[in-house]
C-alpha positions, 0 to 999 in steps of 0.5 A, spaced: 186 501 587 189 507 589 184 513 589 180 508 593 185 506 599 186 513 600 178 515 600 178 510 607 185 512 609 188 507 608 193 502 603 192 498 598 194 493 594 192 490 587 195 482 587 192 481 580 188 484 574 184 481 568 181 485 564 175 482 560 174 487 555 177 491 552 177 497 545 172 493 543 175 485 544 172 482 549 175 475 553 171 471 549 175 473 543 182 470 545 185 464 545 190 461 550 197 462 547 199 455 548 193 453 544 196 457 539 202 454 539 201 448 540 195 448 534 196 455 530 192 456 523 190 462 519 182 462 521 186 463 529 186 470 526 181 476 526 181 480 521 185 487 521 179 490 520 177 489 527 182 491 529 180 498 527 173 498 528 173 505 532 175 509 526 169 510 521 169 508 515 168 510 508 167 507 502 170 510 496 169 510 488 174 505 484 178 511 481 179 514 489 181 508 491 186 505 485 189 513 487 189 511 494 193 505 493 197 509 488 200 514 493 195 519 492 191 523 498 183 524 496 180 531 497 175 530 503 170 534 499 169 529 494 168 523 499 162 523 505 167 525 510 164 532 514 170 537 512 171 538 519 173 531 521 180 531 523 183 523 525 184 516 522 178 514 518 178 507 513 178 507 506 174 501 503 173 500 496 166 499 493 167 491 494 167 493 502 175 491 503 180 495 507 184 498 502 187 502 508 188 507 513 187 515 512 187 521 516 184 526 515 186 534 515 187 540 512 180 536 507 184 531 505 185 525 506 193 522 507 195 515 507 197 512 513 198 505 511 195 500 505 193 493 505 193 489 500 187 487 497 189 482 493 188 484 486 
Protein backbone atom coordinates (compact mmCIF):
# COMPACT_ATOMS: atom_id res chain seq x y z
CA UNK A 1 0.00 0.00 0.00
CA UNK A 2 2.72 1.82 0.94
CA UNK A 3 5.12 1.43 -2.26
CA UNK A 4 2.07 2.36 -4.27
CA UNK A 5 0.63 5.42 -2.46
CA UNK A 6 4.20 6.88 -2.79
CA UNK A 7 4.73 5.94 -6.61
CA UNK A 8 1.30 8.43 -7.21
CA UNK A 9 2.65 10.89 -4.41
CA UNK A 10 0.28 10.45 -2.13
CA UNK A 11 -1.12 8.47 1.03
CA UNK A 12 -2.42 5.57 1.77
CA UNK A 13 -3.95 3.45 3.87
CA UNK A 14 -5.07 -0.42 4.32
CA UNK A 15 -8.54 -0.56 6.34
CA UNK A 16 -8.71 -4.63 6.03
CA UNK A 17 -6.71 -7.56 4.72
CA UNK A 18 -7.93 -11.05 3.77
CA UNK A 19 -5.52 -13.35 2.44
CA UNK A 20 -7.01 -16.09 0.76
CA UNK A 21 -3.91 -18.29 0.23
CA UNK A 22 -1.41 -18.86 1.95
CA UNK A 23 1.99 -21.54 2.24
CA UNK A 24 -0.14 -23.78 0.55
CA UNK A 25 -3.59 -23.13 2.62
CA UNK A 26 -6.07 -21.95 0.59
CA UNK A 27 -9.46 -19.89 2.35
CA UNK A 28 -11.51 -22.89 1.17
CA UNK A 29 -9.21 -25.14 3.95
CA UNK A 30 -10.46 -23.10 6.93
CA UNK A 31 -13.31 -23.37 9.31
CA UNK A 32 -14.64 -20.18 11.34
CA UNK A 33 -13.31 -20.53 14.90
CA UNK A 34 -16.74 -20.34 16.46
CA UNK A 35 -17.92 -23.25 14.33
CA UNK A 36 -14.84 -24.96 16.05
CA UNK A 37 -15.94 -24.23 19.19
CA UNK A 38 -19.16 -24.73 19.16
CA UNK A 39 -18.73 -28.44 17.02
CA UNK A 40 -15.02 -29.34 17.61
CA UNK A 41 -13.93 -32.95 16.37
CA UNK A 42 -10.83 -34.77 15.39
CA UNK A 43 -11.44 -34.88 11.42
CA UNK A 44 -11.65 -30.87 11.84
CA UNK A 45 -7.94 -31.45 11.79
CA UNK A 46 -5.24 -31.73 8.87
CA UNK A 47 -2.74 -33.68 9.08
CA UNK A 48 0.58 -32.67 10.40
CA UNK A 49 1.67 -33.35 7.16
CA UNK A 50 0.35 -30.90 5.32
CA UNK A 51 1.49 -28.63 7.36
CA UNK A 52 4.91 -29.47 5.98
CA UNK A 53 4.46 -30.11 2.60
CA UNK A 54 6.97 -27.52 1.22
CA UNK A 55 9.76 -29.55 2.41
CA UNK A 56 10.81 -32.84 0.34
CA UNK A 57 10.37 -35.82 1.30
CA UNK A 58 12.23 -39.10 1.71
CA UNK A 59 11.00 -42.58 2.35
CA UNK A 60 13.78 -44.53 4.18
CA UNK A 61 14.28 -48.31 4.76
CA UNK A 62 12.88 -49.99 8.42
CA UNK A 63 16.23 -50.31 9.63
CA UNK A 64 16.82 -46.02 8.87
CA UNK A 65 13.66 -45.16 10.14
CA UNK A 66 13.73 -47.48 13.66
CA UNK A 67 17.44 -45.24 13.95
CA UNK A 68 15.63 -42.25 13.39
CA UNK A 69 13.00 -42.65 15.92
CA UNK A 70 15.86 -43.81 18.12
CA UNK A 71 17.81 -40.97 18.07
CA UNK A 72 20.16 -41.56 15.43
CA UNK A 73 21.14 -39.26 12.27
CA UNK A 74 21.08 -41.01 8.74
CA UNK A 75 24.11 -40.46 6.52
CA UNK A 76 22.66 -38.69 3.55
CA UNK A 77 24.74 -40.61 1.24
CA UNK A 78 22.74 -43.76 2.11
CA UNK A 79 19.14 -42.37 1.23
CA UNK A 80 18.14 -40.46 -1.99
CA UNK A 81 18.94 -37.06 -0.63
CA UNK A 82 21.39 -35.09 -3.36
CA UNK A 83 24.45 -34.65 -1.00
CA UNK A 84 24.47 -30.95 -1.28
CA UNK A 85 21.06 -30.47 -0.29
CA UNK A 86 21.15 -28.43 3.20
CA UNK A 87 17.53 -27.72 4.83
CA UNK A 88 14.60 -29.27 6.67
CA UNK A 89 13.42 -32.75 4.64
CA UNK A 90 10.56 -35.35 5.78
CA UNK A 91 11.49 -38.72 6.72
CA UNK A 92 8.55 -41.41 6.14
CA UNK A 93 8.89 -44.90 6.56
CA UNK A 94 8.25 -47.68 3.72
CA UNK A 95 4.21 -47.65 5.09
CA UNK A 96 4.44 -43.50 3.83
CA UNK A 97 3.88 -42.09 7.49
CA UNK A 98 5.46 -39.10 8.69
CA UNK A 99 8.18 -40.24 11.06
CA UNK A 100 9.67 -36.94 11.33
CA UNK A 101 11.55 -33.97 10.43
CA UNK A 102 15.12 -33.65 9.44
CA UNK A 103 17.67 -31.29 8.42
CA UNK A 104 20.22 -31.76 6.42
CA UNK A 105 23.85 -30.81 6.76
CA UNK A 106 27.08 -31.57 6.82
CA UNK A 107 25.68 -35.49 4.55
CA UNK A 108 23.74 -36.04 7.37
CA UNK A 109 20.53 -36.00 8.33
CA UNK A 110 19.59 -34.65 12.03
CA UNK A 111 16.37 -35.02 14.05
CA UNK A 112 14.26 -31.94 14.37
CA UNK A 113 11.40 -33.65 15.60
CA UNK A 114 9.49 -36.99 15.76
CA UNK A 115 6.01 -38.15 15.41
CA UNK A 116 4.36 -40.77 16.59
CA UNK A 117 3.40 -43.19 14.37
CA UNK A 118 1.58 -45.66 16.38
CA UNK A 119 3.57 -48.61 16.78
Amino acid sequence: IDDIAKSLNTLGVMTTLRRTVSHGFDIKDCLPLQAVRENFSADMLLPVDKVLVPYPEITVTDAQAKRFQNGGSLDMTRTSVSNDYTGFIRVKNKKFELVGLGFCEDLSIKIKCLFDIGE
